[in-house]
C-alpha positions as CSV (number, residue, x, y, z in Angstrom):
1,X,52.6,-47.4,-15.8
2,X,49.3,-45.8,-14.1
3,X,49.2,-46.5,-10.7
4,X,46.1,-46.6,-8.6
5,X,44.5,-47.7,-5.2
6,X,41.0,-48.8,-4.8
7,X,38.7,-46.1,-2.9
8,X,37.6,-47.0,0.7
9,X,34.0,-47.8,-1.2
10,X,35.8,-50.4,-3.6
11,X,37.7,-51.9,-0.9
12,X,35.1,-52.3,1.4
13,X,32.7,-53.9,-1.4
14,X,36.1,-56.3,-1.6
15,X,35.1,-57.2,1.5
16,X,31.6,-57.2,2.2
17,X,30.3,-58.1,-1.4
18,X,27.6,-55.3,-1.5
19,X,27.4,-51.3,-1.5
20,X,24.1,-52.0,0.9
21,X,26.3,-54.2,3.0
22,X,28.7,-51.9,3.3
23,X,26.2,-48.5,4.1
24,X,25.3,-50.7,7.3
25,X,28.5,-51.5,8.0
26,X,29.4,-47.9,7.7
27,X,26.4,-46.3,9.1
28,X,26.8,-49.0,12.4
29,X,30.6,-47.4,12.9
30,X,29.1,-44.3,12.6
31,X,30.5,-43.1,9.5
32,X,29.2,-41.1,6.6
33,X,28.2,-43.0,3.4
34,X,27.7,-40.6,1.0
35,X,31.3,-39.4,1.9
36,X,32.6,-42.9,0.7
37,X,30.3,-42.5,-2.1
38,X,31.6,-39.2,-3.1
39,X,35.0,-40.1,-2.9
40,X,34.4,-43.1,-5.1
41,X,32.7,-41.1,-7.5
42,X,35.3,-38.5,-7.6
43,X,38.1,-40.8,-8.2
44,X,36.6,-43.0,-10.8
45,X,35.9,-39.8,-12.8
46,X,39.3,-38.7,-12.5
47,X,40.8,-41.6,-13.4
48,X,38.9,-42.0,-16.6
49,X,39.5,-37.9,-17.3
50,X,43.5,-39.2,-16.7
51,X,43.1,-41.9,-18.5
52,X,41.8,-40.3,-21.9
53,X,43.9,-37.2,-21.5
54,X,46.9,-39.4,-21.1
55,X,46.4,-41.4,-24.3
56,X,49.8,-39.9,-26.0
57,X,50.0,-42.7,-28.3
58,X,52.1,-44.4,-26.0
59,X,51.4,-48.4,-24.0
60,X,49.5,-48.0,-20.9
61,X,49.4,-50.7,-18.4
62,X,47.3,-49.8,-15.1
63,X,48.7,-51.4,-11.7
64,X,47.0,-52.1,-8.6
65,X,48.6,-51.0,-5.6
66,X,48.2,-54.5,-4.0
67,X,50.8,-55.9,-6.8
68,X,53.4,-52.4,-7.0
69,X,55.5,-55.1,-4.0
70,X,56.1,-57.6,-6.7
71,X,56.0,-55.7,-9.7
72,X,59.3,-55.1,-11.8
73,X,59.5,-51.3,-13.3
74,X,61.3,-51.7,-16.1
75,X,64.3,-48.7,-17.0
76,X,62.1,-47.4,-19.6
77,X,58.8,-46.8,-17.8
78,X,57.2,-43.8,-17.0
79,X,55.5,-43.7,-13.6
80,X,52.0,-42.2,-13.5
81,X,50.8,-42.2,-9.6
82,X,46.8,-41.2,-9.0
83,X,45.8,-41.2,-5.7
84,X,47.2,-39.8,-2.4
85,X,50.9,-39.2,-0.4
86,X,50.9,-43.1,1.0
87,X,50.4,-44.3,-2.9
88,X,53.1,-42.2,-3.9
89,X,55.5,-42.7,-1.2
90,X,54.7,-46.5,-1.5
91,X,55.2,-46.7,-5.1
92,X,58.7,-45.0,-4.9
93,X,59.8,-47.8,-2.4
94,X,60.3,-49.8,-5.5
95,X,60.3,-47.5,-8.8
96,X,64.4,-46.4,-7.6
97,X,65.6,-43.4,-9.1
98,X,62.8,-43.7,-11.6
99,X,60.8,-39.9,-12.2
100,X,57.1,-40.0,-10.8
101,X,54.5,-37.9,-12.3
102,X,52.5,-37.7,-9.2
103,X,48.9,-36.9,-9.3
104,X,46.0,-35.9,-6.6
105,X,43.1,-36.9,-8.2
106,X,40.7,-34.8,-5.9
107,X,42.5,-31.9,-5.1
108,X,40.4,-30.4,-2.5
109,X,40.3,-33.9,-0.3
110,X,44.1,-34.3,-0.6
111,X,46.9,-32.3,0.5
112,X,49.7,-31.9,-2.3
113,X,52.8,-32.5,-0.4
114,X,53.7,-35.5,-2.6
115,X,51.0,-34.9,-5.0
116,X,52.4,-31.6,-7.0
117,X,50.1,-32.0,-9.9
118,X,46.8,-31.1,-10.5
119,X,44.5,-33.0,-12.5
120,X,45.1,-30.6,-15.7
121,X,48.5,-30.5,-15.5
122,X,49.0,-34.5,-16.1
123,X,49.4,-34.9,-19.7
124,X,51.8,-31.9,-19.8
125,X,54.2,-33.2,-17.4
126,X,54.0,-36.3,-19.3
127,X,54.9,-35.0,-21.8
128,X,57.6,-32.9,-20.4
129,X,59.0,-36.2,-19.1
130,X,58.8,-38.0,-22.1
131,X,60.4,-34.9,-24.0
132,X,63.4,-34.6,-21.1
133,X,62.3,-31.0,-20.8
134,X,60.9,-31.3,-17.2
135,X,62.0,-30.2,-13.8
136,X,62.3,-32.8,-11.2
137,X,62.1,-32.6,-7.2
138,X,63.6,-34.9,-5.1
139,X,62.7,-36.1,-2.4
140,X,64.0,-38.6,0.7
141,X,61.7,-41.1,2.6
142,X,62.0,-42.2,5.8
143,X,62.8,-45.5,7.0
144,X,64.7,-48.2,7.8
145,X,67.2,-47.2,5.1
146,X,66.5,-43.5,3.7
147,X,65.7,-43.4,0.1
148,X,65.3,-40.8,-2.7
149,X,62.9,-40.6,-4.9
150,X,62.6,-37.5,-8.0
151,X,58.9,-36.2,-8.0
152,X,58.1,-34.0,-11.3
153,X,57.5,-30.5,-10.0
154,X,54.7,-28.9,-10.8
């Protein structure tokens, strides 16, 4: 399971139908475009570089984070997060004691506190997982009733 969230940009163009919609919306508020556009770039490459480098042969199925609430991780899935510390905190909410292979997909942008794994290193800890041979961190979350959650180290 490859688990994503849509960049500001994409969620933005969600909302106002248009990149040139949302570059006045963004320029109005007094934000910074090309950062947005960056960042969108960034990701979209990354993904695609995770997506071929994670073709092991195996079924992939990509989730959304807006569905990860009513989705139903099956025993035997492996959890592949891209994108930053709220994704993968969110996503462990409801994968249970289930391993995540936790990925930044810009490291320079995002700090790896959840996010152990560099863009190179995915399809090695994949496969570590998949083999059994890898070392796991866990983790507990805050909230209403704490919860752990094993990370793959790096």
């Amino acid at each position: 399971m490859l688990v994503t969230r849509r960049t500001r940009l994409a969620q933005r163009v969600e909302r106002f139908n248009t990149r040139a919609q949302v570059k006045i919306y963004i320029d109005h508020a007094g934000g910074d475009f090309a950062d947005y556009v960056l960042e969108d770039d960034i990701d979209r490459r990354s993904l695609q570089v995770r997506h071929d480098d994670l073709d092991l042969g195996l079924k992939d199925h990509p989730i959304e984070r807006a569905i990860v609430p009513t989705f139903l991780f099956a025993a035997s899935d492996l959890i592949v997060v891209v994108g930053q510390d709220g994704l993968v905190a969110n996503v462990a909410k409801y994968a249970g004691a289930q391993p995540i292979v936790a990925i930044t997909p810009d490291p320079a942008r995002f700090d790896d506190v959840l996010l152990p794994l560099h863009p190179p290193a995915a399809a090695p800890a994949v496969t570590r997982v998949i083999d059994g041979m890898t070392t796991l961190r866990e983790i507990t979350l805050a909230g209403g009733d704490s919860q752990r959650t094993r990370l793959v180290a790096a």
